[in-house]
C-alpha positions in Angstrom: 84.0 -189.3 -58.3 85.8 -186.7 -56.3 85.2 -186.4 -52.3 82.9 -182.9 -53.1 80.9 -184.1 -55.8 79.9 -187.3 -54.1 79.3 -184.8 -51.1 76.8 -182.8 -53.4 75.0 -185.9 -55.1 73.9 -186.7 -51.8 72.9 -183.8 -50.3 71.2 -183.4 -53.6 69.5 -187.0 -53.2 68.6 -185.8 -49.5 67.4 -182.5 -49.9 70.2 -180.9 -48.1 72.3 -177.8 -48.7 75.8 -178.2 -49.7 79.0 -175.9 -48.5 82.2 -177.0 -48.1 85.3 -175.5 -47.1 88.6 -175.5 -45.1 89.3 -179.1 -43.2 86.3 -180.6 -45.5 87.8 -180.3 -48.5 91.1 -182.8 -47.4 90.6 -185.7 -48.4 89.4 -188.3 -46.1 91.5 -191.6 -45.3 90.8 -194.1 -48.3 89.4 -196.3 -45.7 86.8 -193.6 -44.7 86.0 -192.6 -47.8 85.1 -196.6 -48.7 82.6 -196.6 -46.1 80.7 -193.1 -47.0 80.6 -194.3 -50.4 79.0 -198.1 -49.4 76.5 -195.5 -47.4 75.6 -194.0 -50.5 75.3 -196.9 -52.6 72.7 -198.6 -49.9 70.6 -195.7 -49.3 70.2 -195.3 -52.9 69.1 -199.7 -52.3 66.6 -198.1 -49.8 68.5 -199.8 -46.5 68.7 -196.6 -44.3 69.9 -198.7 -41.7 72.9 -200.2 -43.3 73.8 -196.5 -44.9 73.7 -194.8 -41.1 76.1 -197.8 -40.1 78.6 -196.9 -42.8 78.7 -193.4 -42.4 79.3 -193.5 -39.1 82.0 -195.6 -39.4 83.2 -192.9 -41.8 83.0 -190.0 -39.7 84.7 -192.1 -36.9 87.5 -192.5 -39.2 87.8 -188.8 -39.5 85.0 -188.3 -42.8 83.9 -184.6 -42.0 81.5 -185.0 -44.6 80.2 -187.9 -43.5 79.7 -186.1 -40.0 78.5 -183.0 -41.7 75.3 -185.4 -42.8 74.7 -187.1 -40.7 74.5 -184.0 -38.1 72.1 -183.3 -40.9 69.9 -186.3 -40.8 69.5 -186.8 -37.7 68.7 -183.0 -36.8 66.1 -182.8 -39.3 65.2 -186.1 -39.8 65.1 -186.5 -43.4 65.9 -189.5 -45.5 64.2 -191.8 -43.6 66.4 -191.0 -40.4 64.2 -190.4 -37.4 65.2 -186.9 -35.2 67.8 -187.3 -32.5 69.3 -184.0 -31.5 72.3 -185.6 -29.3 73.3 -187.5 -32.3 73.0 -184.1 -34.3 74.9 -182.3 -32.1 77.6 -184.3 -31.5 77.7 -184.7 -35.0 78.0 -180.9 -35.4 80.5 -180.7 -33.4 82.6 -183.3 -34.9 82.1 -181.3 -38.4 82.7 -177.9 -37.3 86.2 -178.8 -35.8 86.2 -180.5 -39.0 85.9 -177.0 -41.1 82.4 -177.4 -42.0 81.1 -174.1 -41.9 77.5 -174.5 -41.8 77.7 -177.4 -39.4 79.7 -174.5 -37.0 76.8 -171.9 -37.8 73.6 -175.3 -36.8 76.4 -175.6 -34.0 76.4 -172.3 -32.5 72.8 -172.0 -32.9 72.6 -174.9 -30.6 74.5 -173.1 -27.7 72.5 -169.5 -28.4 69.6 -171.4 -27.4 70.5 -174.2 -25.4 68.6 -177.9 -25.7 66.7 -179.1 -22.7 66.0 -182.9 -24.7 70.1 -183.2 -24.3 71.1 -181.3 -21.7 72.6 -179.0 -23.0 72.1 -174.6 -21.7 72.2 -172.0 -23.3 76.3 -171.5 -23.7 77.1 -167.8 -25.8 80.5 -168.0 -25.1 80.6 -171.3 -27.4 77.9 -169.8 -29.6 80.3 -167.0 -30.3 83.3 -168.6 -31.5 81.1 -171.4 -34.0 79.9 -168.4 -35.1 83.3 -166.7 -35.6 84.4 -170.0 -37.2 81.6 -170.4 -39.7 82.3 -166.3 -40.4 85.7 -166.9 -41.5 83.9 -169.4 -44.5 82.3 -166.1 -44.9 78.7 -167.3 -44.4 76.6 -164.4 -44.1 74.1 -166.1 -41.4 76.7 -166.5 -38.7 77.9 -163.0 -39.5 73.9 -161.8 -38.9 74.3 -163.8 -35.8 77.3 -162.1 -34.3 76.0 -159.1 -34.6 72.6 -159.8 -33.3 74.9 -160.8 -30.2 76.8 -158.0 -30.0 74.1 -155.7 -30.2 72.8 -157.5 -27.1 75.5 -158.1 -25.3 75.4 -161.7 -25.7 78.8 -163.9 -24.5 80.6 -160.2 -25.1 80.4 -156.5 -24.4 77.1 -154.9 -26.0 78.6 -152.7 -28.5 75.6 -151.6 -31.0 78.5 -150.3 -33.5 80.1 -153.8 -33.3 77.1 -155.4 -34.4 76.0 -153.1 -36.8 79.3 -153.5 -39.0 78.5 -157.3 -39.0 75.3 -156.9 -39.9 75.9 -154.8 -42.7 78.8 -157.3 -43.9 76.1 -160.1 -43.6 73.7 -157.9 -45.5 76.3 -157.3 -48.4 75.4 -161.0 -49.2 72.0 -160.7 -49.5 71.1 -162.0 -46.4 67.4 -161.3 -46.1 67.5 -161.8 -41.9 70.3 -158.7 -41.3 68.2 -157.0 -44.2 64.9 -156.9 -42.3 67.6 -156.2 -39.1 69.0 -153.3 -41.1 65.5 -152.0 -41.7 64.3 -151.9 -38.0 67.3 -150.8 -36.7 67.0 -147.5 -39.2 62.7 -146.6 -38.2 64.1 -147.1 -34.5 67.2 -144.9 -34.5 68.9 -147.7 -32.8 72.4 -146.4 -32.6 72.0 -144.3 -35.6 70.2 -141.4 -36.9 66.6 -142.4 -37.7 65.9 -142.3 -41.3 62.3 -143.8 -42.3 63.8 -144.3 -46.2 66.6 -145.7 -45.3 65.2 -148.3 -43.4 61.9 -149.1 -45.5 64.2 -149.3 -48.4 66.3 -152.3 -46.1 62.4 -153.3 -45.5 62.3 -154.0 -49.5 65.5 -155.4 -50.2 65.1 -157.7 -47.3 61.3 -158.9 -49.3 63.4 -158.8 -52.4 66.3 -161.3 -51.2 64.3 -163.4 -48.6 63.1 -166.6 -48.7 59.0 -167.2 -48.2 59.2 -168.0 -44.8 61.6 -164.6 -44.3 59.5 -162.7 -46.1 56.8 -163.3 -43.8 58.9 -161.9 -41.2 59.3 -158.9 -43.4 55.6 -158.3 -43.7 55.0 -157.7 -40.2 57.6 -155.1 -40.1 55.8 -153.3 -43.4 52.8 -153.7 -41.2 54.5 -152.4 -38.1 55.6 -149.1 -40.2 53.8 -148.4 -43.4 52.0 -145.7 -41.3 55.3 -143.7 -40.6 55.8 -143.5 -44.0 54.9 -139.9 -45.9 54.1 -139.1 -49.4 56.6 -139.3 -51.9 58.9 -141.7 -49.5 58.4 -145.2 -50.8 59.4 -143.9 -54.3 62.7 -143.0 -52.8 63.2 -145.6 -50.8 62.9 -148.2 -53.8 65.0 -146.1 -55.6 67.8 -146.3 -52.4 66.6 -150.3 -52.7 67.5 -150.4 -56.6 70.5 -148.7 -56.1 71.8 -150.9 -53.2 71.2 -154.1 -55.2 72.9 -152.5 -58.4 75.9 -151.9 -55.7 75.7 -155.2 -54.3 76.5 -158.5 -56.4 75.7 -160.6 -53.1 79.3 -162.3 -53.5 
């Protein structure tokens, strides 16, 4: 089995997503890849313990993926792995500089918000170039995430135009957070011309895209601006919506 489709069995068996590019997709030393793959084969026995033993033996011998998991593990604590967030971060970090561009994105949202439990403040500086790193991939949610920081000045200059081009390169994928974003910025006139349409057709296409949870998110702007909204406007703004999505493939 290759190094990426053992990858995605067992983020599969452990409920995690799966995205791998750049330094990931080398393949690891033979001695590496030997110990991830005894760490699959014993937590599919059930002995977690003897599984986190082996793949950290892989990621110190340089397995990004194995790093890239368990990052995963312990952050979320899944798979029978209970939380640790300095064991997540560090192995974050050790998959980002790896080329793992989700673990960059779960990295930089680390320093945007800074962990008390490690030690760890608030660092934007570093939050900006995981973010960069994971935008390269491109991922559209470190993309939403630079220009959320740009737009408040965040590790770099506050330039609203700045952010709004990465939040509408973020919302080219679909991205249901720079969506909503999108939608706000539009009712508020934030750096461009108000235009109640515009932005409750972002409104929809966000509630189109988004995931329940995001969605959610979305209602309370609805809720926040349905009574802006005159007669004959929602009919144009789903037509804007439909017309968008047709434009759009989300790639």
């Amino acid at each position: 089995m290759t190094v990426r489709k053992s990858l995605a069995s067992l983020a599969a068996m452990l409920g995690l997503t799966f995205t791998l590019t750049g330094g990931v997709l080398a393949d690891p030393l033979p001695e590496a890849q030997a110990a991830f793959d005894r760490g699959v084969a014993a937590h599919r026995a059930g002995d977690v313990d003897a599984a986190l033993a082996e793949w950290a033996s892989a990621a110190e011998g340089g397995h990004t993926g194995a790093a890239w998991v368990l990052g995963n593990l312990y952050d979320k604590g899944v798979g029978g792995v209970v939380r640790h967030p300095g064991k997540a971060y560090e192995y974050y970090l050790q998959a980002a500089r790896g080329g793992q561009p989700e673990a960059a994105v779960r990295l930089g949202l680390i320093y945007l918000e800074g962990n008390e439990a490690i030690g760890l403040k608030r660092n934007y500086l570093e939050a900006m170039k995981s973010f960069e790193m994971a935008a390269l991939a491109p991922r559209a949610d470190a993309q939403y995430h630079i220009g959320m920081m740009h737009r408040a000045g965040l590790g770099v200059p506050l330039d609203r135009t700045e952010g709004l081009r990465w939040l509408i390169l973020s919302s080219k994928k679909r991205y249901a957070p720079a969506l909503a974003e999108l939608g706000r910025i539009h009712f508020e006139g934030e750096g461009v011309a108000a235009d109640r349409v515009e932005g409750w057709s972002y409104l929809m296409l966000a509630n189109r895209f988004g995931t329940p949870e995001e969605r959610r998110a979305v209602d309370e702007l609805f809720e926040k601006y349905e009574n802006r909204m005159k007669t004959g406007e929602r009919e144009r703004a789903l037509e804007m919506a439909d017309a968008w999505t047709a434009a759009n493939s989300g790639s």
